[in-house]
C-alpha positions, -999 to +999 in steps of 0.1 A: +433-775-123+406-750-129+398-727-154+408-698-131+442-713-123+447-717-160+439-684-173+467-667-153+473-640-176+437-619-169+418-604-142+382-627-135+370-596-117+378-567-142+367-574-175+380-554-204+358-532-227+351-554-251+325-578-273+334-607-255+327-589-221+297-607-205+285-587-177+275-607-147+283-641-168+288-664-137+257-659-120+237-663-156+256-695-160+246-706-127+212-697-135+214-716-167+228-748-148+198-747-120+171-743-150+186-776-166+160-793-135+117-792-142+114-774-111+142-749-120+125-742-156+090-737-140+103-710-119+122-695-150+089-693-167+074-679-139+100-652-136+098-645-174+061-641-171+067-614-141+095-595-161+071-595-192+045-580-171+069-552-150+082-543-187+046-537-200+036-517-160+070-500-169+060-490-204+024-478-190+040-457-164+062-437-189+031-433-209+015-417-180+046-400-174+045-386-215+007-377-209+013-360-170+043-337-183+020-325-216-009-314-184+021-299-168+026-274-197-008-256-195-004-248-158+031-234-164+019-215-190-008-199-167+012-197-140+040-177-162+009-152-175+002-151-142+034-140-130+034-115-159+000-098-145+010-102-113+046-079-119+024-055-139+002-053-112+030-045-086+039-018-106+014+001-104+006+000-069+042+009-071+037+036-092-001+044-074+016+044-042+038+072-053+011+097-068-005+093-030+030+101-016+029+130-043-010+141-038+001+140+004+029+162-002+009+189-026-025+183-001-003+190+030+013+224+013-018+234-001-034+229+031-008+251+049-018+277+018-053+277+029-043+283+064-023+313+060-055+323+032-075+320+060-053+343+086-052+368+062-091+365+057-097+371+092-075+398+098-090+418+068-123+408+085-117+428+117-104+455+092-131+452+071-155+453+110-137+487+116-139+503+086-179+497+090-180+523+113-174+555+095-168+568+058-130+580+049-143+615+035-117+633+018-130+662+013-114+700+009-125+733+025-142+746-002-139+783+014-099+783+023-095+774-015-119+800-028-097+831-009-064+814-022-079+811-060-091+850-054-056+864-044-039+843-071-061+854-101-044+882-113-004+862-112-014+833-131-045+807-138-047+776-112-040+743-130-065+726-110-082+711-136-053+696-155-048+682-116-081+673-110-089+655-138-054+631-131-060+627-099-097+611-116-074+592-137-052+580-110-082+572-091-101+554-109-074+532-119-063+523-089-099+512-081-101+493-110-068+474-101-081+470-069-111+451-082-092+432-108-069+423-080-093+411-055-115+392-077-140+370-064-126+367-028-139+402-021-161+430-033-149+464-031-178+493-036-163+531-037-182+559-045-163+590-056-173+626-064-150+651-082-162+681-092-148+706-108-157+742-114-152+768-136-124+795-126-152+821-120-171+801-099-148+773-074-111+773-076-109+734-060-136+715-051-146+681-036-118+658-042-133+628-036-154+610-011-142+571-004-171+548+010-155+510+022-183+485+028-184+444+037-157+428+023-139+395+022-104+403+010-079+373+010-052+396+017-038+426+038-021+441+017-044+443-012-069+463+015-041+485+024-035+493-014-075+499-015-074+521+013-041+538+007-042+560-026-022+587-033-026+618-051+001+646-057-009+676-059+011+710-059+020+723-028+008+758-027-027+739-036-025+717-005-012+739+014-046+749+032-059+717+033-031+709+061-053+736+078-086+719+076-080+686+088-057+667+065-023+656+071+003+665+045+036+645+045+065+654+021+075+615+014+069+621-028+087+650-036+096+683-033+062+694-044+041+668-037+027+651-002+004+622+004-029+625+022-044+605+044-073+606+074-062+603+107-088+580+117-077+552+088-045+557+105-054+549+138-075+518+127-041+505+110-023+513+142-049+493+159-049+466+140-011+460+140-012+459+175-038+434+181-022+412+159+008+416+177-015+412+208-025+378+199+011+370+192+025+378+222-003+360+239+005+329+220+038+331+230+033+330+264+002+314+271+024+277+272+050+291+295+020+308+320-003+281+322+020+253+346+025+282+370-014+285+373-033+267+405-052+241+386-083+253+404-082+286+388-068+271+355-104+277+340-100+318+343-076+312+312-102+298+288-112+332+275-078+340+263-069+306+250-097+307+230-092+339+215-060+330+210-070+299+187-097+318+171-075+347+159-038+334+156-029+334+118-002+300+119-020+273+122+009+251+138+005+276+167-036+269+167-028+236+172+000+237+202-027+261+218-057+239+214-034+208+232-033+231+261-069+241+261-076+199+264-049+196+289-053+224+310-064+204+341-045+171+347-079+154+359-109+174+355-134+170+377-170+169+361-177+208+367-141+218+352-146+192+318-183+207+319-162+246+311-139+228+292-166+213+268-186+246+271-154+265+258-153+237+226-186+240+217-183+281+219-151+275+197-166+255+179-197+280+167-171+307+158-145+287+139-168+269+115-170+233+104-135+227+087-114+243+113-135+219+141-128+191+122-090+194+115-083+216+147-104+200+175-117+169+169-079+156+161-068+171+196-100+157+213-094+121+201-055+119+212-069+117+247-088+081+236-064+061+248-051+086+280-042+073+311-068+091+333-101+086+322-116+123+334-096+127+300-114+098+280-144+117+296-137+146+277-134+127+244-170+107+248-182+141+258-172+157+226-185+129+201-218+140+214-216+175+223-192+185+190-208+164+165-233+192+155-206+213+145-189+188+116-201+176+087-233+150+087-209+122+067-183+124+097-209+119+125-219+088+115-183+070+105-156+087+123-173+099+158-195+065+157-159+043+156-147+066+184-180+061+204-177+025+197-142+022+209-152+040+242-176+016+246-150-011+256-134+011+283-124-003+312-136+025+333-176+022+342-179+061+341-165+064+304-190+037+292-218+056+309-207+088+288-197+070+258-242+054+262-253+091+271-236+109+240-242+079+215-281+090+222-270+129+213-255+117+181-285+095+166-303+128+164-276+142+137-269+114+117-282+120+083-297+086+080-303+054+094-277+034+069-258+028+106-291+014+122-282-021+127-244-014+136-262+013+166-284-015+177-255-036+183-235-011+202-272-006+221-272-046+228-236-046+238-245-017+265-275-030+282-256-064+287-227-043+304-218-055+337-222-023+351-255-016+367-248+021+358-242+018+323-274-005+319-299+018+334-282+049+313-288+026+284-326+020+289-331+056+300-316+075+276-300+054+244-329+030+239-357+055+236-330+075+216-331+046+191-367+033+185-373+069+177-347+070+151-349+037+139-385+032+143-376-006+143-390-017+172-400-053+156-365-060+155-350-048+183-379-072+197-367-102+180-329-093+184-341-095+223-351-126+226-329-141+206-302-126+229-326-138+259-328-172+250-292-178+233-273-169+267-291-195+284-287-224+254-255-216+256-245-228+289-237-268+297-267-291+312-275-295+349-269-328+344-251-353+317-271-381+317-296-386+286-332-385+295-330-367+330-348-338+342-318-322+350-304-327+316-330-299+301-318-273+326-286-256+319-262-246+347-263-205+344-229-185+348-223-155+365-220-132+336-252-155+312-275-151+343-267-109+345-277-107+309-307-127+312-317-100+341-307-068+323-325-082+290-352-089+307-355-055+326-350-042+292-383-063+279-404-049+310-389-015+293-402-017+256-436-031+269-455+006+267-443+010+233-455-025+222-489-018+237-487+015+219-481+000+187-506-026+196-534+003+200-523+023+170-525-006+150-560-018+161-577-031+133-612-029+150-634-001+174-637-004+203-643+017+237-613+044+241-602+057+273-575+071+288-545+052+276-564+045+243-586+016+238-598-007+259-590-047+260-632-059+262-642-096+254-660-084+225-627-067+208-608-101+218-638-118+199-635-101+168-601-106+166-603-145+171-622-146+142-588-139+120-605-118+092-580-090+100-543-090+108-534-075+139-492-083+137-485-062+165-508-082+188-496-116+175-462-112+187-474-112+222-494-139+220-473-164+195-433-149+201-433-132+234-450-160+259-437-192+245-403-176+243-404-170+285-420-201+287-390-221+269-366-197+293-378-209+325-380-243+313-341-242+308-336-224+341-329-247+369-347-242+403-324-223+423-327-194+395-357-172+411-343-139+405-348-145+371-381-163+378-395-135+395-382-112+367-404-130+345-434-131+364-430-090+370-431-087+337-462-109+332-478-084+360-470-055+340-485-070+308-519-071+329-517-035+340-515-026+301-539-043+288-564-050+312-585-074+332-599-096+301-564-100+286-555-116+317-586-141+315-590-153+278-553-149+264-529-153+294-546-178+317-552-198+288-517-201+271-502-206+307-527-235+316-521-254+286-481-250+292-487-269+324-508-294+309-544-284+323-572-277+298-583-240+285-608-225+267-593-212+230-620-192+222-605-157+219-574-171+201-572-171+162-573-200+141-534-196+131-524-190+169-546-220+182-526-247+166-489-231+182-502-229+217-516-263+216-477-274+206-472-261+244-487-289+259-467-315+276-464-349+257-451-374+280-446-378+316-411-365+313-424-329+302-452-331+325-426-331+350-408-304+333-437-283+328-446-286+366-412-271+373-408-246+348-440-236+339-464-241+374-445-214+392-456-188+364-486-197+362-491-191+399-470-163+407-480-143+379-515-150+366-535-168+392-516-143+416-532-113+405-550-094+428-584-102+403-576-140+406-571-143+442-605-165+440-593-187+412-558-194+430-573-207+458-595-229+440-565-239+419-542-241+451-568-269+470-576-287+438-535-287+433-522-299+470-554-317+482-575-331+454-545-345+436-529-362+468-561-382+475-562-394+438-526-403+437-522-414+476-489-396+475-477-364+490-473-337+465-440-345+444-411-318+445-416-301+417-454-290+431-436-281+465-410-262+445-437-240+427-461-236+460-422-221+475-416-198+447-454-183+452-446-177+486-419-155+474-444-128+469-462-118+507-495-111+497-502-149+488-491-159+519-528-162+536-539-182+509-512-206+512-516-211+552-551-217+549-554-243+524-519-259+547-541-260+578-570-277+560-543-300+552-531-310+589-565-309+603-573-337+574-571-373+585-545-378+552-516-391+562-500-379+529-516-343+529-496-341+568-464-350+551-466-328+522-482-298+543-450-305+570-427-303+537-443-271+523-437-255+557-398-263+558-392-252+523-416-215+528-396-207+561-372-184+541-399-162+527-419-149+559-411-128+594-409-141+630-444-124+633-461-148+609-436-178+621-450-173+656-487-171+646-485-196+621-456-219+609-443-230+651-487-241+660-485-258+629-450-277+628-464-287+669-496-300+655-478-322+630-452-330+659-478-342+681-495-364+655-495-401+667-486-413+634-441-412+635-440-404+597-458-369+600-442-365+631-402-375+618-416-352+589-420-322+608-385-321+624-365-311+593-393-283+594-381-270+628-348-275+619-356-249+588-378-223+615-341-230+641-319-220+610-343-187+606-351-171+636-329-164+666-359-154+689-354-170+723-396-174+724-389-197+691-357-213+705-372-218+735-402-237+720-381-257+692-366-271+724-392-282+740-404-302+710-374-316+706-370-332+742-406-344+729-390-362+696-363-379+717-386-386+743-396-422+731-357-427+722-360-443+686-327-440+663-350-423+635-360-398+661-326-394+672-309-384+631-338-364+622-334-341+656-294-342+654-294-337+612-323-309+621-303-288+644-270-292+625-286-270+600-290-245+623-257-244+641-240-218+618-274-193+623-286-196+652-280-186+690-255-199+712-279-214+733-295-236+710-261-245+702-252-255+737-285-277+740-273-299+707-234-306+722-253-314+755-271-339+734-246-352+713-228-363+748-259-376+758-259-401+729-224-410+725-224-413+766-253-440+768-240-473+757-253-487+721-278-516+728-278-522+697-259-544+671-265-532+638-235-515+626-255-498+598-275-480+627-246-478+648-227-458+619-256-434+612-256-422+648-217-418+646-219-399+611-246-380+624-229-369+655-194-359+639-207-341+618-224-322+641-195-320+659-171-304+631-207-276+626-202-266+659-164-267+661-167-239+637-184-218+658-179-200+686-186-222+720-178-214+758-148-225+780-171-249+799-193-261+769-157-274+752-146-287+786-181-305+801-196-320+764-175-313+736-143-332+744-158-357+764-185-363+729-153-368+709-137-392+736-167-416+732-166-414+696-132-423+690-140-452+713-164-472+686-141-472+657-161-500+640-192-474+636-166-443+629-154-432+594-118-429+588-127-390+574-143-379+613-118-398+628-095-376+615-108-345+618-124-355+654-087-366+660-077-328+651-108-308+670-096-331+701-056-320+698-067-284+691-092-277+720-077-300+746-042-283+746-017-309+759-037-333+771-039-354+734-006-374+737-021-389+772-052-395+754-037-406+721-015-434+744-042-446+764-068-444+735-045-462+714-037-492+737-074-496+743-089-493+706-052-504+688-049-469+671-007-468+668-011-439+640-027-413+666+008-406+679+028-408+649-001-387+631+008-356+655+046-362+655+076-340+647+077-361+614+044-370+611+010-350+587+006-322+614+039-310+619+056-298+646+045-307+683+033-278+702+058-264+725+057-264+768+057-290+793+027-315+794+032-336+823+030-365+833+011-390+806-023-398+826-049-418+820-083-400+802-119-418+813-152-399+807-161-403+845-129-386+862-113-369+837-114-332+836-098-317+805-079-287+805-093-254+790-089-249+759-056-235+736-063-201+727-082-203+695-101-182+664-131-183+643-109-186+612-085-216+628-120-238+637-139-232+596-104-239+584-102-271+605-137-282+600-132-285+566-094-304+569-104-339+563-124-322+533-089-313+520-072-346+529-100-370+514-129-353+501-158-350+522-184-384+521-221-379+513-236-376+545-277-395+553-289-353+556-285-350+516-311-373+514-350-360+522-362-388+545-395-377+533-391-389+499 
């Protein structure tokens, strides 16, 4: 029995609550039991040791834990303080933002104040204009008054001077009111006279005498109270004066009337009415103006703008000065030319202020309009309105709209937004803006406009060197700009250690701001040599243009006693900057080439003949790696230009390609140094190929093409090539032949005749083959050129020479020649290549190298697919064409799977249905079972051309006669010359490779 079964009155599982519970009690007695063994009490000491050491990690951690949460509390006091400054902070941009809400509010109603101040001021102004004109007398007949006084004596004494002397009083306190009232707004002078007699002598005299001159009242009213005093008077008294002039009205009283001049009456009249005028024409103006031709729109201007000049409410100004800028939907430039005229006219009369919060605002909503005659009209008005605003708002507010214009998509709004920016420079109070300008100036010239860059260099950049008078830095901003867009596109090439890895593959947009920057360069050149002569240091002989370059000035300056900055920069930034350009430029860049060397050119027209020979040819021959003479270069220059000389072998060879062409082109091709480039030219091409018993490399043929570029070398160049054929050199014949293919481009069938043809048939007659296989890619280059039918005639001829002796080499090089030519030149020439291309494929191969055997076949198909492209006659297609494919398709060991393809597709395109014979009988002789499926329903090509083709016959090249041709297009053959291109990527043919080389 166990103790379980025993002890039936408790639960095992649920122990009670109590001092003899023993949590977990049968598991530590089982531990107990396994510790009685050595083993088992090892591992319990082992496990005690652990727990010890958890319970002391355990204790170490809550220390942490104590020491982390007493760190904690400084944070969350600083964050608390934090978030105390933080809500008092929000308050009062709370409370800040509601005094701006409040300082609007009272700025927008005190503004509308100042309006209606200012209606008022110019109404009393044309009052004021008016009253100019003549003196209110009001004066009484002195004689009329006399008889009455006379027949009244005896009855009873006249109280005129009781009445008099109050009608003083009243006078001169209205006209004191009248000044108190006014105040500074206005100045009101009156003269009076009063007199008053005796009773023996005048019964009533002058009353008074009223003089108004210039004033500036801020109200109507006030000048109608000026102008308007009353006196009373009795009745009997007046009574004459009614006779002599003055106007009596019984509005006061029974005895009393109120005098006033008829001429101040009309002037009132008139006024009222021409304020009602402009009213009226205010009114209407909006409704008249749609139902106006938009041709004949301009004939409103006069009224609009008297309207907005004169109208009192400015909310009307406002609606009125929208129409005047959208008065014509799209102005042409002679209507925006009125329009602007009509501004700046509006402009004069209405003053600063009103131009700023009345035009410019309705000027600038056309910014974004959807018309850009419109956006016109807004860069028109930054320039043409800035001189009527303040000088702080013409360089912040109209400079951020000019800017903004600036990256408008229209070309024509750019060109204004370059023109005006040049207008506003000359108002801006200061040249704090100067460096933000030059960057809008930058921005410009590298615009891919052409427009907007020549409006920029004409107009905006003389503009700025005048303001700024920084031309230093917009010098070094330059070529910073010059060289950064061409640093800042990939390599040529990815491989470390390459030529082409130093060139850098030039986009579209980086190669237009390399031109226009360097146009821009050529630009600022007479103001760097006008800085460099007003900054001369030393005498020297003046002329003309200043003073004058001589070896003995050049002297003194190499000596370095005297700092000359302005001449440094030429010589230590300027050159070594182009140089470093064209060594990242890659060969086929000689736009920009000949950019540089233009501007080289012009540097020698500045400063001269000895500039040329002891600065220039000197820094330029030591860039190539040739010796020069330092002795007009300073001590502190000297040791920079010697840092241009190649090191290695590898920047020789970069130098020759970069550097040689400038040196050629533009200082040894100087009319002066015609002498010195021939000498340079031999020693170059003939002195260096005997040393080396090479031909010239590419890089020397590459430079001798890009001075050919430029006609008037060309003389030199063909007679330092004919010394070189009529040498015994084998080398100096290849590299002459060479030099002649690559200068082909550059001259005219007149010197091609005279000079390139007698010297390619020289070098074609020569018994030794590698001059002669040499010269054939040179006729290829004169076939590609010229279409005459004299030059045709004679490339033929020399070809039947070349293929004469019947040598594979000859055979490629004439084939691979012509198939240059094919897109270019005449039909005929054409004709004569398919003729021989079924020649070659007709004659049976003799021989068994399938290497040679697969160059002819390449070099025919591809021939093939050239002239497929083109346009060819009926019987040229039906005599060589198809009959050339037919014995190509036949040697499928020698023939690509890419031309048999697209041979495959020429065939089934100009045969018509003649291609499933073929492709059967073709197939069971040369095991080609994927021609038919190829051209199935289901098959690559699609669907099978409709029609019946007969009978399936057999196709031999002896008695086979193909149909004509389907009809066909120019388009349909390019496209299908290039299919296989699509299908597998086209193979690198033998012709990328010079054979020369």
């Amino acid at each position: 029995m166990t103790f379980y079964e025993e002890v039936t009155d408790q639960n095992l599982d649920v122990w009670q609550n109590s001092s003899a519970c023993v949590p977990d009690a049968l598991r530590h007695y089982y531990y107990q039991y396994l510790s009685s063994a050595r083993n088992a009490a090892e591992e319990k000491m082992v496990i005690l040791q652990e727990n010890e050491s958890l319970l002391k990690e355990n204790e170490r951690l809550k220390s942490d834990i104590q020491s982390l949460l007493k760190e904690k509390e400084t944070p969350d006091v600083q964050v608390m303080s934090l978030t105390n400054s933080l809500e008092v902070l929000q308050k009062d941009i709370k409370e800040k933002t509601n005094t701006v809400q409040a300082l609007k509010k009272t700025l927008k109603s005190q503004k509308k104040e100042l309006d209606d101040c200012r209606a008022e001021i110019t109404s009393l102004k044309m009052l004021i204009e008016r009253a100019r004109s003549g003196n209110i007398l009001l004066q009484a007949d002195s004689e009329p008054a006399h008889s009455a006084r006379s027949n009244n004596d005896d009855t009873s004494p006249l109280p005129n001077e009781v009445d008099m002397s109050k009608a003083n009083t009243s006078l001169n306190t209205g006209l004191e009111s009248l000044r108190t009232d006014v105040g500074i707004m206005g100045e009101v002078d009156i003269v009076k006279e009063a007199q008053v007699s005796d009773k023996e002598t005048s019964a009533v005299g002058s009353l008074a005498v009223l003089t108004v001159a210039d004033t500036d009242m801020t109200g109507k009213q006030k000048f109608d109270d000026a102008i308007s005093i009353t006196e009373t008077v009795p009745e009997d008294l007046l009574t004459p004066q009614c006779e002599s002039g003055f106007v009596g009205t019984p509005s006061l009283g029974k005895d009393k009337l109120v005098i006033r001049s008829p001429k101040l009456d009309a002037e009132l009249h008139t006024e009222k009415m021409g304020v009602g005028t402009i009213q009226i024409l205010s009114d209407a103006l909006p409704k008249i103006v749609p139902y106006v031709l938009i041709n004949h729109r301009e004939e409103l201007l006069p009224l609009i703008m008297c309207a907005i000049e004169r109208h009192p409410d400015s909310a009307v100004r406002d609606s009125l000065t929208h129409t005047l800028f959208n008065l014509i939907k799209r102005p042409d430039e002679q209507q925006r030319r009125i329009i602007m005229d009509a501004c700046v006219t509006l402009a004069k009369n209405v003053g600063e202020l009103r131009t700023e919060t009345e035009l410019l605002p309705q000027c600038w909503e056309q910014i974004s309009h959807m018309y850009e005659e419109r956006r016109l009209l807004v860069a028109q008005s930054c320039g043409e309105l800035a001189e009527f605003v303040r000088p702080e708002i013409r360089d912040s507010l109209i400079l951020s709209i000019v800017q903004q214009l600036m990256e408008d998509s229209a070309t024509v709004v750019r060109e204004a937004a370059a023109l005006n920016l040049a207008l506003l420079l000359a108002l801006f109070p200061n040249t704090d803006k100067y460096f933000k300008v030059e960057e809008m100036m930058f921005q410009l010239v590298c615009d891919p406009s052409g427009i907007v860059v020549d409006t920029t260099k004409k107009v905006l950049v003389p503009a700025l060197i005048n303001w700024g008078n920084k031309l230093d830095h917009i010098l070094q901003v330059l070529h910073s700009h010059i060289l950064g867009s061409a640093q800042r596109c990939p390599p040529l090439s990815g491989v470390e250690g390459s030529i082409e890895s130093q060139l850098h593959v030039l986009g579209e947009r980086e190669r237009w701001n390399i031109d226009v920057l360097l146009r821009l360069l050529a630009e600022l050149l007479p103001y760097v040599h006008k800085k460099v002569v007003e900054t001369c240091p030393f005498s020297s002989d003046s002329d003309s243009t200043g003073i004058s370059f001589t070896p003995s000035l050049l002297e003194q300056y190499a000596e370095g006693q005297v700092e000359w900055p302005a001449f440094d920069w030429l010589l230590t930034e300027c050159f070594p900057n182009l140089i470093q350009l064209c060594s990242l430029l890659p060969q086929k860049e000689d736009n920009l080439r000949i950019r540089v060397t233009k501007f080289l050119r012009e540097v020698v027209d500045h400063f001269g003949e000895p500039y040329l020979t002891h600065i220039l040819l000197p820094l330029c021959l030591v860039a190539v790696g040739d010796d020069a003479d330092f002795k007009s270069f300073p001590p502190k220059a000297r040791s920079k230009i010697r840092g241009l000389t190649p090191k290695s072998a590898f920047a020789q060879r970069l130098a020759t390609m970069c550097a040689l062409p400038l040196l050629l082109a533009g200082i040894l091709g100087q009319p002066s140094k015609r002498a010195s480039l021939t000498v340079y030219l031999r020693n170059l091409l003939i002195q260096r190929s005997r040393e080396n018993s090479l031909p010239a490399n590419h890089e020397i043929i590459n430079s001798v093409r890009f001075l050919c570029t430029f006609e008037e070398n060309h003389s030199i160049v063909f007679n330092i090539l004919w010394e070189m054929i009529a040498s015994s050199d084998e080398m100096l014949k290849i590299s002459a032949a060479n030099i002649l293919k690559v200068i082909v481009p550059y001259i005219d069938e007149k010197v091609a005749s005279a000079n390139v043809l007698p010297a390619l048939v020289t070098l074609g007659s020569d018994q030794n083959l590698n001059v002669k296989y040499a010269s054939i890619d040179a006729f290829g280059a004169v076939a590609q050129h010229f279409k005459s039918d004299v030059i045709v005639d004679k490339i033929r001829i020399q070809m039947d020479a070349f293929l004469e002796d019947g040598s594979h080499e000859a055979t490629i090089a004439v084939v691979r020649a012509l198939l240059v030519a094919v897109p270019h030149t005449t039909a005929r020439l054409r004709d004569y290549l398919v003729s021989k291309i079924f020649q070659f494929t007709s004659s049976p191969s003799l021989s068994s190298d399938v290497t040679k055997r697969r160059d002819r076949a390449n070099a025919c198909c591809e021939a093939i697919r050239a002239l497929d492209a083109t346009d060819l006659s009926a019987s040229t297609v039906r005599d060589f064409l198809l009959p050339a494919i037919q014995n190509l398709l036949k040697d499928t060991d020698a023939l690509d799977p890419a031309h048999k393809e697209a041979l495959e597709i020429i065939f089934k395109e100009r045969s018509g249905g003649t291609f499933d014979a073929f492709s059967k009988v073709m197939g069971a002789h040369l095991g080609l079972s994927s021609v038919s499926s190829f051209f199935s329903d289901s098959g690559l090509l699609g669907k099978k051309e409709t029609g019946d083709f007969g009978t399936p016959v057999p196709v031999t090249t002896e008695n086979t006669i193909p149909q004509p041709p389907a009809e066909d297009t120019r388009f349909r053959r390019i496209m299908r010359a290039g299919f296989s291109d699509m299908l597998r990527g086209r193979t690198k043919g033998n012709d990328e490779v010079n054979p020369s080389e």
